[in-house]
N, C-alpha and C positions, 0 to 999 in steps of 0.2 A: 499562484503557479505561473513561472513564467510562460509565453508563447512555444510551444516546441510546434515544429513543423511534423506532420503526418511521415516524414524519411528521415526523422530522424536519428540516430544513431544510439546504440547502446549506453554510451559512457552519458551522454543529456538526460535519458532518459535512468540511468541510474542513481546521479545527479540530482533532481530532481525527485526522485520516488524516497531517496533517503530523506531530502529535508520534510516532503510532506508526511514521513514513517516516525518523522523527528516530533513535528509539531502534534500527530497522534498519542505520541508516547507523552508529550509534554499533558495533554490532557486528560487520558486515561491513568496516570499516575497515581491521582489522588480519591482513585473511583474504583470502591470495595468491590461494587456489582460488575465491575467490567476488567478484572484484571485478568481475565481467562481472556481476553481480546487484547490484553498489553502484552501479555507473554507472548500471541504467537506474532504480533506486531515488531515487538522486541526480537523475537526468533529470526523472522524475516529481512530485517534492518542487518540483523547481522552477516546474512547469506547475501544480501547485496553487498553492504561493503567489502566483504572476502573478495569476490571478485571471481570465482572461480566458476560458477555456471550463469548464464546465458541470460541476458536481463529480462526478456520477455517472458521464459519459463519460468524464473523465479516470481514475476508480478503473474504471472498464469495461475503459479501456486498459492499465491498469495491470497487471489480473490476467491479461490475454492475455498482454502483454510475458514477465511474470514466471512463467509457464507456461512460455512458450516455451524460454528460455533454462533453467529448470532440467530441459527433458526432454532440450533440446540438449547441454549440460554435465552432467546428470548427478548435479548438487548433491544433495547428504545435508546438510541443515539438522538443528541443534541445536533441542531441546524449546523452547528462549526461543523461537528462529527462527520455531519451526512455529506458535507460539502466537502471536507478534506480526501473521504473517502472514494468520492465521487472524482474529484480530482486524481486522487491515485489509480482508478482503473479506467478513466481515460488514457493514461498511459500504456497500458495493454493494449489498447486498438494500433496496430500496426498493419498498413497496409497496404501489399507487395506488387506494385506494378501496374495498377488499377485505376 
């Protein structure tokens, strides 16, 4: 992940959330038990690339979704998994003035 600064901007931070939603996707591909975690990974890759709502609320939505479904299923992620993921909701911490 590269360095993003704590202000900075939508389009970095969307930027950035695609390629680490990329390298997700790259690994849960070939992963029978987790494909209920690619679909909404996949889901979400796409709402960011579109462009059309708000980058913060979409990774807002993101970390819910992807909460949800791995207390539902139960999923045991791999160290890359846990890291990339970790990496993606660092990006959600924005903040305003502080």
């Amino acid at each position: 992940m590269s360095a993003l600064n704590w202000f900075s901007g939508g389009k970095a931070r969307r930027t950035e959330a695609l390629l680490l939603l990329k390298e997700l996707m790259i690994l849960l591909s070939e992963q029978e038990n987790k494909q209920s975690l690619y679909q909404i990974i996949y889901y979400f890759s796409n709402e960011l690339a579109s462009g059309g709502t708000s980058v913060p609320l979409v990774l807002s939505e993101l970390n819910v979704a992807l909460s949800a479904i791995m207390v539902k299923e139960s999923l045991q992620l791999t160290k890359e998994e846990t890291q990339l993921l970790k990496q993606l909701r660092q990006l959600s911490h924005v903040r305003y003035g502080y």
